[in-house]
VOPAGU-2260 file (C-alpha; in pm, 1 decimal, decimal comma):
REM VOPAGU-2260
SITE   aa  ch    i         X         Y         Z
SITE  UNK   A    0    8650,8    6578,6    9751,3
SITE  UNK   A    1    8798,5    6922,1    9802,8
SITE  UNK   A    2    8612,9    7137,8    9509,3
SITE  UNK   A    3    8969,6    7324,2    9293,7
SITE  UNK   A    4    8984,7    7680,2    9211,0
SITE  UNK   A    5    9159,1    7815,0    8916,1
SITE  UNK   A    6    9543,6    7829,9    8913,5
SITE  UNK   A    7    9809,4    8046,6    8700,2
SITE  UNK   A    8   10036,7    7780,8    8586,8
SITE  UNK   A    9   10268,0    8098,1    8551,2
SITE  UNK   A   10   10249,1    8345,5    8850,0
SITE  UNK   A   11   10046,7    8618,4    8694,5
SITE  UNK   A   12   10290,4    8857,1    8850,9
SITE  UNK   A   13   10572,1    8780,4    8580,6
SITE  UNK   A   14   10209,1    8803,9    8288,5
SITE  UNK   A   15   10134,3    8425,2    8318,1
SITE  UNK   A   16    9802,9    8380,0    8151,1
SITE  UNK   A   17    9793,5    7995,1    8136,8
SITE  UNK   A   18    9532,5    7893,3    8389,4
SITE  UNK   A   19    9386,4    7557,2    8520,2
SITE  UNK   A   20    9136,2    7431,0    8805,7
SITE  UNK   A   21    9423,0    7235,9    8929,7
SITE  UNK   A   22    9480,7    7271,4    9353,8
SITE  UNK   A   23    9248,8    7342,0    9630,7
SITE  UNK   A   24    9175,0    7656,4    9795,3
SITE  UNK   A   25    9384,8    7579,1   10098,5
SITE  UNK   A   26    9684,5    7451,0    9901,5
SITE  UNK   A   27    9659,8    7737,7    9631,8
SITE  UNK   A   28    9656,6    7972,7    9937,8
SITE  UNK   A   29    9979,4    7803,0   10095,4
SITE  UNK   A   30   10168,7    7742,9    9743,0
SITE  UNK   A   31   10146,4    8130,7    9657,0
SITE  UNK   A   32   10250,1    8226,5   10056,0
SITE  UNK   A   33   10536,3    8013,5   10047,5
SITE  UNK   A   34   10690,8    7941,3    9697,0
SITE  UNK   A   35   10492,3    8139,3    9411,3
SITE  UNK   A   36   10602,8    8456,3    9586,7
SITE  UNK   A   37   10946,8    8397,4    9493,4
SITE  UNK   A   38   10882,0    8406,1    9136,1
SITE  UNK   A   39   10744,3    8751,1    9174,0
SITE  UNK   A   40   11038,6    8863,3    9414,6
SITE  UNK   A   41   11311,8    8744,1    9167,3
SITE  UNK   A   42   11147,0    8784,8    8832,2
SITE  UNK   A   43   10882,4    9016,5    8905,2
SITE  UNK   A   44   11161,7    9301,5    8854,4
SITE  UNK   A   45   11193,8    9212,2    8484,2
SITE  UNK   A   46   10735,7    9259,5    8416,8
SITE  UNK   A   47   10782,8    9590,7    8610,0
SITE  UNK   A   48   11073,0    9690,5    8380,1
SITE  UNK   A   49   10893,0    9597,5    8080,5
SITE  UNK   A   50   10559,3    9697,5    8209,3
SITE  UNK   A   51   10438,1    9369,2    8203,6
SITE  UNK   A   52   10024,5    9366,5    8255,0
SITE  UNK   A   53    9905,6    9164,0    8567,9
SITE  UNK   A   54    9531,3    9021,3    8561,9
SITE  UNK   A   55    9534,0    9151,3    8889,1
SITE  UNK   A   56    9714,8    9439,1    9104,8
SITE  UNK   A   57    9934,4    9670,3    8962,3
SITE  UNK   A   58   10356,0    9632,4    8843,2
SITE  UNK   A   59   10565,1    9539,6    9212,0
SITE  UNK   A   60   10858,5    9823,5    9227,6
SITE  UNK   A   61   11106,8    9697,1    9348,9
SITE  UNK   A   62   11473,7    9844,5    9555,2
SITE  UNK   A   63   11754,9    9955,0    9377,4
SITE  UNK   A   64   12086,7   10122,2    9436,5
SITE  UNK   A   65   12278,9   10396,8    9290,1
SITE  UNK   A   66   12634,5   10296,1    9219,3
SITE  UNK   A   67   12806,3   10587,6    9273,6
SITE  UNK   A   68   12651,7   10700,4    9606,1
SITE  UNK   A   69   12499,7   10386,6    9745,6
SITE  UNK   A   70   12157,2   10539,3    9767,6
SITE  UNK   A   71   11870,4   10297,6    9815,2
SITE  UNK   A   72   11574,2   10395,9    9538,1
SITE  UNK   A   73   11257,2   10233,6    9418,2
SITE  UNK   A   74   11190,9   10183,9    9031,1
SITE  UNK   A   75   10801,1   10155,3    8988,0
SITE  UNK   A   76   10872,9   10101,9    8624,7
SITE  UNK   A   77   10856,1   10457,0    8517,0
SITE  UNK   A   78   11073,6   10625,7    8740,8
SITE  UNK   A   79   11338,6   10644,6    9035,6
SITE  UNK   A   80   11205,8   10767,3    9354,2
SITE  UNK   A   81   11427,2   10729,7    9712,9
SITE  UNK   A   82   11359,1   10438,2    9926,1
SITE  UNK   A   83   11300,3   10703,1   10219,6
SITE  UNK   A   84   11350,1   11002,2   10331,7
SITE  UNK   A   85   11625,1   11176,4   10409,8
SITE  UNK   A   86   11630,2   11368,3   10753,6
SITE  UNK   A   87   11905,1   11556,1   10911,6
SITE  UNK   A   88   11796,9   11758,9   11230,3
SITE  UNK   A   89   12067,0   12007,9   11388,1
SITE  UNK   A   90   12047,7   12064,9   11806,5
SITE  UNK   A   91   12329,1   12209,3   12006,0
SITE  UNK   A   92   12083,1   12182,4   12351,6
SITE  UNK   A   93   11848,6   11899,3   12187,5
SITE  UNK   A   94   11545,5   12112,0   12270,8
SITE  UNK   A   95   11579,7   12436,5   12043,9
SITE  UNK   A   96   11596,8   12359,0   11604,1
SITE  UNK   A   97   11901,3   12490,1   11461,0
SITE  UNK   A   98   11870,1   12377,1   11120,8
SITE  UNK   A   99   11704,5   12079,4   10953,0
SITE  UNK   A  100   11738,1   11920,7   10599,7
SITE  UNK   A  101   11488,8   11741,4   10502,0
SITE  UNK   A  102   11451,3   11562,3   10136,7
SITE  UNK   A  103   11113,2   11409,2   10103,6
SITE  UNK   A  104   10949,4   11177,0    9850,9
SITE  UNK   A  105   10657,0   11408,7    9800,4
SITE  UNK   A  106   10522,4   11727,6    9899,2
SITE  UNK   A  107   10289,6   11587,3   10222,5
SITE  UNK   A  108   10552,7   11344,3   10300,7
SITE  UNK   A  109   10813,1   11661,0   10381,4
SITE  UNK   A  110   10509,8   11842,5   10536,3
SITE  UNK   A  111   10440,4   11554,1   10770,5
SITE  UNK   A  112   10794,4   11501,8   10862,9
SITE  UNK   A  113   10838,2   11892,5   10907,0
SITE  UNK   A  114   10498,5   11888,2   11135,3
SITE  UNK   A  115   10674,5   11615,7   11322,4
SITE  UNK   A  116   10992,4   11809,5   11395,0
SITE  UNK   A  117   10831,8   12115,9   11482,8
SITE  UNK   A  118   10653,1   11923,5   11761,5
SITE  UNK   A  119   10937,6   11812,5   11879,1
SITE  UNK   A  120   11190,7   12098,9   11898,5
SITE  UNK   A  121   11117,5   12482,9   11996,3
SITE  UNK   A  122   11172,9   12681,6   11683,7
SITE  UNK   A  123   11059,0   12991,6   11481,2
SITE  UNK   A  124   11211,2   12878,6   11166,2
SITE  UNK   A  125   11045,6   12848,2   10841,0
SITE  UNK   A  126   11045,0   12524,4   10557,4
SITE  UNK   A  127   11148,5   12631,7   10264,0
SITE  UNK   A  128   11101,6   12373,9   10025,4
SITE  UNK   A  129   11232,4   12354,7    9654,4
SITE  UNK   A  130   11216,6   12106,4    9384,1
SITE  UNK   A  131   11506,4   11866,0    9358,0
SITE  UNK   A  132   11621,8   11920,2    9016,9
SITE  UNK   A  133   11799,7   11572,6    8961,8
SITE  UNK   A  134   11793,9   11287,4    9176,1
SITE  UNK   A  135   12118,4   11203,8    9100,2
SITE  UNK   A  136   12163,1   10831,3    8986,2
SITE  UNK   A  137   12191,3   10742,8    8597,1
SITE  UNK   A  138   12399,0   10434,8    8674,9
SITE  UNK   A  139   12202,3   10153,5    8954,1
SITE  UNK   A  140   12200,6    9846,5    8998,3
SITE  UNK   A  141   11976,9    9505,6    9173,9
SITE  UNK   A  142   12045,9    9219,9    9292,5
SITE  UNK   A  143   11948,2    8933,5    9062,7
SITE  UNK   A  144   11885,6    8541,9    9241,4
SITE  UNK   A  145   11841,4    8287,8    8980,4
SITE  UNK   A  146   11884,4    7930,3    9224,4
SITE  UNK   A  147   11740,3    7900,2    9579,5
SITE  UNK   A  148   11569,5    7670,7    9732,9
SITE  UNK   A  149   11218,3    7822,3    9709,3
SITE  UNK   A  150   11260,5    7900,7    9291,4
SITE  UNK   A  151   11382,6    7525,6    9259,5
SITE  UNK   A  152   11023,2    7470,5    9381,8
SITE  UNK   A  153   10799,4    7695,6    9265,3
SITE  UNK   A  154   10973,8    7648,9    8918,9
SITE  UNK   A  155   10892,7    7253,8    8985,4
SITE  UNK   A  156   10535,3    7328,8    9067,4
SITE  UNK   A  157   10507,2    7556,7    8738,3
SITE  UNK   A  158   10610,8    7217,1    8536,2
SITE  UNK   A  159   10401,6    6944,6    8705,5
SITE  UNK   A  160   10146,2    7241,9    8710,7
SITE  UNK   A  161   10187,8    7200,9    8301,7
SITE  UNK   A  162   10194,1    6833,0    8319,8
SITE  UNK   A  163    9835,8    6807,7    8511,3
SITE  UNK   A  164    9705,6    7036,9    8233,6
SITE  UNK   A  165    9854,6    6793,7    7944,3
SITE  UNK   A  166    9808,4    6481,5    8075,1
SITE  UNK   A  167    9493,9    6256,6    8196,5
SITE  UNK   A  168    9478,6    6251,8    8560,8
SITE  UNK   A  169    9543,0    5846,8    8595,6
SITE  UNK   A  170    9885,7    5901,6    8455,4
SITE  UNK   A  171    9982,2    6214,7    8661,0
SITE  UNK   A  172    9852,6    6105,0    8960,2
SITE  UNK   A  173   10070,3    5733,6    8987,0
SITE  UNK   A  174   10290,8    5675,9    9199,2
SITE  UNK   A  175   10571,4    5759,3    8959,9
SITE  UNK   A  176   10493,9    6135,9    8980,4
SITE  UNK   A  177   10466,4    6091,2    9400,0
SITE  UNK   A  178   10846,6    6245,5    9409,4
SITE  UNK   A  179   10790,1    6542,1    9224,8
SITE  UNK   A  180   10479,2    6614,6    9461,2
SITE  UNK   A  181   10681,7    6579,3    9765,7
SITE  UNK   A  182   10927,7    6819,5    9677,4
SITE  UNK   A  183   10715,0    7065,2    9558,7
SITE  UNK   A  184   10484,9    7073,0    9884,1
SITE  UNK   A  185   10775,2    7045,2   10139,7
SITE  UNK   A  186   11078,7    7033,9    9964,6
SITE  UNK   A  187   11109,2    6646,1   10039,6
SITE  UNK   A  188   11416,2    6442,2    9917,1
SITE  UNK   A  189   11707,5    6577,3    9654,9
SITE  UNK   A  190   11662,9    6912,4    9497,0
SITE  UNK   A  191   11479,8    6775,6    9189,6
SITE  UNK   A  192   11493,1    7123,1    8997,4
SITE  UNK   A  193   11801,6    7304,3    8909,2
SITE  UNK   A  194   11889,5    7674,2    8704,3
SITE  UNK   A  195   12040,8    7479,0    8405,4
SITE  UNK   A  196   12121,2    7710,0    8118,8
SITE  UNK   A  197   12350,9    7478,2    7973,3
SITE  UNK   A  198   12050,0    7243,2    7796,8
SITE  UNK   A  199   11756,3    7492,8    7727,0
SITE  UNK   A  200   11896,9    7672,7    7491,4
SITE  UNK   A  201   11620,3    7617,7    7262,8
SITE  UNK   A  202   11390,7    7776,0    7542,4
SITE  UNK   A  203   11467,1    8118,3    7379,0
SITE  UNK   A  204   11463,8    8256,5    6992,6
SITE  UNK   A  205   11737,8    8519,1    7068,6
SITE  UNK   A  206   11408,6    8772,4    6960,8
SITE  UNK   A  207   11179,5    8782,3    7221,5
SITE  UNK   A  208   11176,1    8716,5    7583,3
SITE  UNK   A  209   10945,5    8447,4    7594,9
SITE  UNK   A  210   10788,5    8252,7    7870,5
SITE  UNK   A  211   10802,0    7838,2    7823,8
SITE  UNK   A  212   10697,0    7521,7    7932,9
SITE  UNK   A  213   10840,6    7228,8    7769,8
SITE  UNK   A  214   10807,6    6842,6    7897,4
SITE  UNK   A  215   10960,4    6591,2    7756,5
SITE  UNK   A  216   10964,0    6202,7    7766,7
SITE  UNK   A  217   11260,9    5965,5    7781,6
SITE  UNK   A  218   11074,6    5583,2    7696,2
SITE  UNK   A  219   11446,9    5422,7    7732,1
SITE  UNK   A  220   11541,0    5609,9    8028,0
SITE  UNK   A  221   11162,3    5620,4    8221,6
SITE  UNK   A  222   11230,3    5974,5    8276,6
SITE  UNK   A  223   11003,7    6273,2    8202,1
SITE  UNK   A  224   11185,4    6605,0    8213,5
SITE  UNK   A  225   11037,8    6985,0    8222,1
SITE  UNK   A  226   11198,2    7329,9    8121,0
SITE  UNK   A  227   11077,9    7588,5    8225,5
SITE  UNK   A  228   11186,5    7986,0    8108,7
SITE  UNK   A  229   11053,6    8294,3    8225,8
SITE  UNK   A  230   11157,6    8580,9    8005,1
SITE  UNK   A  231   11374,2    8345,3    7850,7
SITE  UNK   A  232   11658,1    8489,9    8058,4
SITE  UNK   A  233   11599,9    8248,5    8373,9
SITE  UNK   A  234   11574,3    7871,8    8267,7
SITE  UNK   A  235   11537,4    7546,1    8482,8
SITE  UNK   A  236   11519,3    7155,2    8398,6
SITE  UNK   A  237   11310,8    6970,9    8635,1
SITE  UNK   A  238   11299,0    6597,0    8728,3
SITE  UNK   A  239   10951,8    6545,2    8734,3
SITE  UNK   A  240   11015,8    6173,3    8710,5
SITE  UNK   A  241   11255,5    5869,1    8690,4
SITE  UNK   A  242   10996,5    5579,9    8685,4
SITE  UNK   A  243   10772,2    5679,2    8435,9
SITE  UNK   A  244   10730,6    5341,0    8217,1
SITE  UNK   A  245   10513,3    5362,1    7923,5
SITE  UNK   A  246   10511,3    5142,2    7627,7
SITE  UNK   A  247   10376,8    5454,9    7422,6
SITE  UNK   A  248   10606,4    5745,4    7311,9
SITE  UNK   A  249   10483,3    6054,6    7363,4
SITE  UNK   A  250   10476,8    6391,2    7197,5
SITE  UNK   A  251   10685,6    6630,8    7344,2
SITE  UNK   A  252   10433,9    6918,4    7517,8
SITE  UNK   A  253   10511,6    7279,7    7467,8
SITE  UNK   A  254   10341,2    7599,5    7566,7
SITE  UNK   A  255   10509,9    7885,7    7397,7
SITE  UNK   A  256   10435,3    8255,6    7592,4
SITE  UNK   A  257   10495,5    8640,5    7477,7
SITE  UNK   A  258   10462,7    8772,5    7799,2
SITE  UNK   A  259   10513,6    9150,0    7697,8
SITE  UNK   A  260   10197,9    9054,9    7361,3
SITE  UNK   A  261   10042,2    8841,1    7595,5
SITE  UNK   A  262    9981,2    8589,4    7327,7
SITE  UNK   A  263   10046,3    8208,0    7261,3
SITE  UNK   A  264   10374,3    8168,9    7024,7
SITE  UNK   A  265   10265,3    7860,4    6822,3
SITE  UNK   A  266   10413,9    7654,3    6551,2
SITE  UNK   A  267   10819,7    7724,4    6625,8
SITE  UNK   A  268   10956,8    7376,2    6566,6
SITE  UNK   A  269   11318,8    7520,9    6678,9
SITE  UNK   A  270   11191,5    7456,2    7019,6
SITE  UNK   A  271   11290,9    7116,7    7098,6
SITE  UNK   A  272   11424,7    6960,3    7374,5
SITE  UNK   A  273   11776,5    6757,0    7388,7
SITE  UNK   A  274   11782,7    6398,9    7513,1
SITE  UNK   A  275   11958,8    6437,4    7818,0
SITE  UNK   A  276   12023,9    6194,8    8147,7
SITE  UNK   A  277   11911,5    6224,5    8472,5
SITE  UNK   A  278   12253,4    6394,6    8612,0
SITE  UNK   A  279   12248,9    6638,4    8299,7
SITE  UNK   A  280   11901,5    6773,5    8463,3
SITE  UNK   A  281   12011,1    6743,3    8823,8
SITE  UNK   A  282   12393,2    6859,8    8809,5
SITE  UNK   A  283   12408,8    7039,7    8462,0
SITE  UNK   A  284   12788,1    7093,6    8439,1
SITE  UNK   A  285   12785,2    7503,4    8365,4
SITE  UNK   A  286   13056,6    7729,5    8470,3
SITE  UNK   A  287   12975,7    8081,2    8657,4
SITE  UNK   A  288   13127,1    8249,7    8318,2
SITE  UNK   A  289   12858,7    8032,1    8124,1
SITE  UNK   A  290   12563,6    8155,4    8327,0
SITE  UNK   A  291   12671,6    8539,5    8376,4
SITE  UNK   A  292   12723,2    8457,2    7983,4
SITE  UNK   A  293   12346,1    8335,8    7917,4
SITE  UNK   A  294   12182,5    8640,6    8099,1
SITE  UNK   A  295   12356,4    8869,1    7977,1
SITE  UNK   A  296   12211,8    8739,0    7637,4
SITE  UNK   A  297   11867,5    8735,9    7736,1
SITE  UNK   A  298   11903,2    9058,8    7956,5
SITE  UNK   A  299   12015,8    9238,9    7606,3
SITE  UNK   A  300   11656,4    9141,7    7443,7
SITE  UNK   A  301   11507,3    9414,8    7692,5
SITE  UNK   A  302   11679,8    9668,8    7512,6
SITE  UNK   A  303   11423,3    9614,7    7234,1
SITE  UNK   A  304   11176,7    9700,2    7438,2
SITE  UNK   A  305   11284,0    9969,0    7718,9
SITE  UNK   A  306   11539,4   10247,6    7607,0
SITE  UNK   A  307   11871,8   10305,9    7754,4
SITE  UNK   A  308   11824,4    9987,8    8004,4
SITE  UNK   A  309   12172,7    9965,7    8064,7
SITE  UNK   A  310   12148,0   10236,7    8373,5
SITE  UNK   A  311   11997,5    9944,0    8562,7
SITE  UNK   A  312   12275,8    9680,0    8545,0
SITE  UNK   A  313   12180,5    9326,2    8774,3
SITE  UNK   A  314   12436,4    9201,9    8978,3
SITE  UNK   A  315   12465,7    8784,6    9085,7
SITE  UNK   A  316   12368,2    8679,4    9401,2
């Protein structure tokens, strides 16, 4: 038997703290190449906004772009900085400098790039560099992806991650579960996880932006369902199974997260699940205007946190 190593149940990039001994080295290693990462692409943007602390590494900047111009920046979480440079070299005979302009990110980035052009053209002309006084862009805006293929399963993985932390191993490891591990490691059979804001609701207070894991047990129906939300703002159901039989009800499990606190949220009883059916989880019937409707909502609770957030507006993908 392989020996496990310790797993975030939620990608520490987005401030999961929730850990387990749950996979092996080799799968841990392949689960955060090919699926985890996605969590941090997408979502990752929201912990750098907010500062978010990771256990390890620093905040991920990610690209953004200025509306007006259509320049391509970087947001590290503090500040705006250009993607790269900006270099415009003038030659009548392409061996002799006429003029350059050159706008750098920093001070040995221009004097590299000037060191560079004066090896490369004859001139006698001097840099003379100045300060940028304003980088221009109040009003930018990101991409936001809430449903691919790769966040169906890593948000999957997050709630049988839960489930293997809950549960005793001889129930999560029958073969009524043997779906739910098939999709996760190859993305086997029907998408079994879906961005479904029309039934988790109750995965956000309206206060906070939380981070939750809910599962929840259907005796009638042999069907155990997850929700998970990250930041509240992005929220999946997850079929993770409809063959479950069990002549014992079970108490819905919850784990409750302030990722911005980091600390537990404990002893909300507003956060219970609806009794839904299998299509509601697989298919939940939610219009484009619903869903644009939802995060907005949950994209508004940053402005508690981060002032004047509106100058970095997400757009759907």
């Amino acid at each position: 038997m392989e020996e496990l190593t310790l797993e975030h149940v939620i990608p520490q990039a987005v401030g999961g703290r929730l850990k387990a001994y749950l996979y092996c080295k080799e799968c841990n290693d392949q689960f955060g190449r090919k699926i985890d990462g996605e969590i941090s692409k997408q979502f990752g943007k929201v912990a750098t906004l907010l500062n978010v602390k990771r256990e390890r590494g620093e905040t991920q900047p990610f690209e953004v772009t200025e509306t007006s111009a259509g320049t391509e920046l970087v947001f590290d979480g503090k500040g705006l900085t250009r993607k790269r440079p900006i270099v415009k070299v003038s030659s009548k005979d392409r061996k002799k400098l006429d003029a350059a302009d050159i706008t750098a990110r920093s001070k040995k980035e221009l004097q590299d790039i000037w060191a560079s052009i004066q090896a490369r053209y004859e001139t006698s002309l001097e840099m003379k560099p100045f300060q940028e006084a304003h980088l221009g862009p109040t009003d930018v805006t990101h991409k936001i992806t809430i449903d691919n293929v790769l966040l169906r399963r890593a948000v999957a993985k997050i709630a049988y991650s839960f489930l293997c932390v809950k549960v005793h191993k001889s129930v999560v490891f029958s073969s009524a579960f043997d779906g739910i591990r098939a999709y996760i490691r190859g993305g086997k059979g029907p998408d079994l996880s879906h961005a479904n804001f029309i039934h988790t609701r109750f995965m956000t207070d309206g206060v906070r932006l939380l981070h939750k894991i809910h599962v929840a047990f259907n005796r009638d129906e042999t069907m155990v369902v997850g929700y998970v939300s990250i930041f509240g703002i992005f929220r999946f159901t997850v079929l993770l199974s409809d063959s479950f039989a069990s002549q014992l009800e079970w108490a819905d499990l919850d784990y409750t997260f302030d990722p911005v606190l980091l600390q537990e949220v404990l002893g909300n009883e507003r956060f219970r699940a609806p009794k839904i059916s299998k299509q509601d989880v697989l298919e939940p019937k939610q219009s484009r205007e619903l869903v644009l409707a939802e995060l907005g909502e949950g994209y508004k609770l940053i402005e508690n946190y981060v002032d004047d957030y509106q100058f970095m507006r997400g757009e759907l993908n």
